[in-house]
N, C-alpha and C positions, 0 to 999 in steps of 0.2 A: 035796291036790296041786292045782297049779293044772289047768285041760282043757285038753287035750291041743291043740285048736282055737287056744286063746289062746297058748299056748307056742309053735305051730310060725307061726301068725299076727306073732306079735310077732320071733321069730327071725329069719324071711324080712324081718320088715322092715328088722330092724336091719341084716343083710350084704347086703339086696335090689342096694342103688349100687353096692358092690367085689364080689360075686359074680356078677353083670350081667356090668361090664366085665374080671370077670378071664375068663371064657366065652366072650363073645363076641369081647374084644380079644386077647388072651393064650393061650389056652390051647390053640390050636395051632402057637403060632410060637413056638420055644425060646430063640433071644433074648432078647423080650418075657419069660419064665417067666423065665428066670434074672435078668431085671430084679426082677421083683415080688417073688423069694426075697430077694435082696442087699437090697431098698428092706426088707422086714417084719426082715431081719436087723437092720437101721442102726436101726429104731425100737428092735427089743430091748436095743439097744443104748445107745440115749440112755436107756430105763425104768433100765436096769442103773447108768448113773451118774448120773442121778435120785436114784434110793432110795438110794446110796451117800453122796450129797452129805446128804440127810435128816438120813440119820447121824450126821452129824457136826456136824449146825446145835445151839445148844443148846437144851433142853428149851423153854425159854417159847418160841422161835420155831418149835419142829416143831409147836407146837399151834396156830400162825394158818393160816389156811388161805392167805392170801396168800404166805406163803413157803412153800407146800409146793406151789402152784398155780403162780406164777412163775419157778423152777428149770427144772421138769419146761418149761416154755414156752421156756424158753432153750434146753435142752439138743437137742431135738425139732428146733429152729430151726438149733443147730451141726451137730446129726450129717445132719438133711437135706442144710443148704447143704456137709457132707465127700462124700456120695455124691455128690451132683451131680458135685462138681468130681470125684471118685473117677470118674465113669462119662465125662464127655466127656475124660477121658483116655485109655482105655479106647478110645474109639472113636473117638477121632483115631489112637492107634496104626491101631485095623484099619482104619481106612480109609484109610491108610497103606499099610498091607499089600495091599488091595486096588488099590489103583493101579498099584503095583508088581506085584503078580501080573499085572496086565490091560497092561500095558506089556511084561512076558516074555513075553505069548504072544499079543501085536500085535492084539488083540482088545478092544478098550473098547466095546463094546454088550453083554459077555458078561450073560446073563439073573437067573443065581443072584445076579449085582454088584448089578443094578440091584434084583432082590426082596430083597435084603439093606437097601441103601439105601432102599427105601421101610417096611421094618419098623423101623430105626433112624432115623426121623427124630425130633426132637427134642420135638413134640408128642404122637407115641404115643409114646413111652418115657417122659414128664412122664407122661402118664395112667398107664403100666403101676405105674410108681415112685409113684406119689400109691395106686392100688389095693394094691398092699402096705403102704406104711405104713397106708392106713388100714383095711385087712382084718387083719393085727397089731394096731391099736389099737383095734378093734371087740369082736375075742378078748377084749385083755385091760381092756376096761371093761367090756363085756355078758358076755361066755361065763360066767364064773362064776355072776351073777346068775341067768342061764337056767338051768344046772346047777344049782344049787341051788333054783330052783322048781321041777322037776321032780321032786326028790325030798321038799320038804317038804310038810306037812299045810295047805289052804286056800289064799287067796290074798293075798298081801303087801300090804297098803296102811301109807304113811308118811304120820307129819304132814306132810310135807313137799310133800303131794301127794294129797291123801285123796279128789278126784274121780276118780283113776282108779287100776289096782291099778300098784304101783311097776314091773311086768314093763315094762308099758306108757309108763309116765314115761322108764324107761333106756333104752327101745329108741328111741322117738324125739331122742334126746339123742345116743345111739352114729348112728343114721343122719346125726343135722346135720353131728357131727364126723368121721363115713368121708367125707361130701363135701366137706367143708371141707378135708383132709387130702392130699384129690387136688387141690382148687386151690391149697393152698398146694405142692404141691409142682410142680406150673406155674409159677408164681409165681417159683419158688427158680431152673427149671432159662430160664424169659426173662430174667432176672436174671445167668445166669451166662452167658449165651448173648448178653448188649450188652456182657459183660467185654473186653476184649480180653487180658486175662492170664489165663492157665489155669494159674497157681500158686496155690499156699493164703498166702505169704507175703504177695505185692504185692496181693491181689485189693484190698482197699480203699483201694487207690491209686489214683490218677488214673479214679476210680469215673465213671460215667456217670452223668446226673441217672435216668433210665428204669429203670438197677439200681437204686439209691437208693429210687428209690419203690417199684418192686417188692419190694423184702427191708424197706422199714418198713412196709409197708401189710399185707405177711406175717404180722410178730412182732407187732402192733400187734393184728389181728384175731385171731389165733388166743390174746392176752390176754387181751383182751377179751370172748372167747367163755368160758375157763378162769375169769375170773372172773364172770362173771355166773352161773355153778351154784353161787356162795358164796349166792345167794339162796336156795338150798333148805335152807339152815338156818331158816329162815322155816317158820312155817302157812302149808302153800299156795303156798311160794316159786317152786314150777314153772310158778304162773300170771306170774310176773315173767321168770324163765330162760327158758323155750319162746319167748316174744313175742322176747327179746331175739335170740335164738341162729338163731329164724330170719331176723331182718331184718338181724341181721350177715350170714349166711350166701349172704342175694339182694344187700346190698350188696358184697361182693366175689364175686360173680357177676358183678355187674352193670360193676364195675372189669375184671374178668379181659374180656369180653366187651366193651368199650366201649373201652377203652384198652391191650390187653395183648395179643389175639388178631389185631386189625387188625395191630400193627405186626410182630407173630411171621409172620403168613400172607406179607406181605411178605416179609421176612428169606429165609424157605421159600422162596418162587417164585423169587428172584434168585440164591440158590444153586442151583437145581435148573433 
């Protein structure tokens, strides 16, 4: 069995990003929780017609890892951008509702209004929603693997990766893709927040350039992360995947933070 050091080392590493922010951001405002439940739902959600669509591909294409890697990329991509649109529905009713309350009882400074509106703003609920899907998609790429070294003989090492034991390979691969997971689903909800239609029908009509970049620089990157692990079919592939996964991962950092936050923080302070 692996020690007990290396298993709970490598664990903390892998949920360290969505356990963090589910704690410190989430887990005492119940809003924010029933966010981060719905968002880990909607992933299980996209895995469930993933594997379904598998299915039904035929045999010579369920065995390229390309068509079994760029489904699952699409699907991830739709059931995000349904929640989204699913949530500021959601809360344009209540804040509907809350105007109206605050207009019957001649009071619009009421306290619980305004600490509702600061927990539902659109930037923490992107993070709350990004820390579910990617605390769901941590589960189910690493949890297994952990479980299962805890109870096997020794420690796992793969061709694929024979400088360091595989615990260690997957857990830094699940941590790139918990934070990547939370920015792509910023990404999905500045995207639907330059929409000016809040239907699932018309949304890709009279689209924004700002939406446009943000949902292809989305689907784009998190492709391109999905396949770059087709290298660890390789001796040693993970010295090619890690290099890549992380310099995807600072480049739309570096996009979310350079062109996506500026113009969001604006948006915030003109409404508010």
């Amino acid at each position: 069995m692996a020690s007990a050091v290396l298993l709970i080392g490598c664990g903390l590493f892998a949920f360290s990003p969505t356990l963090c922010l589910l704690f410190l951001l989430t887990f005492r405002k119940a809003t924010l929780t029933i966010v981060v439940t719905c968002s880990a739902f909607s992933f299980l959600l996209s895995s469930l017609f993933s594997a379904a669509f598998h299915l039904i591909l035929p045999s010579i294409l369920r065995s390229s890892p390309v068509f079994l890697l760029l489904p699952s990329v699409l699907f991830q991509f739709v059931f995000r951008l349904f929640f989204v649109k699913l949530y500021r529905k959601v809360e344009n009713a209540i804040t509907r509702a809350i105007s109206l309350h605050e207009r019957e009882v001649g009071d619009t400074s009421l306290t619980e209004s305004i600490k509702f509106r600061l927990e539902m703003n659109d930037c923490t609920c992107g993070v709350a929603a990004g820390v579910g899907y990617g605390l769901m998609h941590t589960v189910m790429m690493y949890g297994t693997l952990l479980a299962s070294e805890g109870q096997s003989v020794g420690t796992l090492y793969q061709p694929s990766c024979n400088i360091m034991p595989s615990i260690v390979n997957s857990a830094i691969m699940a941590m790139i893709f918990s934070v990547l997971d939370i920015i792509l689903m910023l990404l999905t909800f500045y995207a639907v927040k330059k929409s000016s239609d809040f239907g699932f029908r018309n949304f890709f009509r009279g689209s924004t350039k700002e939406k446009n970049i943000a949902l292809t620089v989305s689907i784009l990157a998190h492709a391109l992360a999905s396949l770059s692990t087709i290298a660890n079919q390789m001796d040693n592939g993970c010295l090619v995947t890690l290099p890549i996964l992380s310099a995807g991962l600072f480049g739309i950092m570096f996009f979310l933070a350079t062109k996506v936050i500026p113009v969001w923080s604006k948006i915030e302070s003109e409404e508010h």
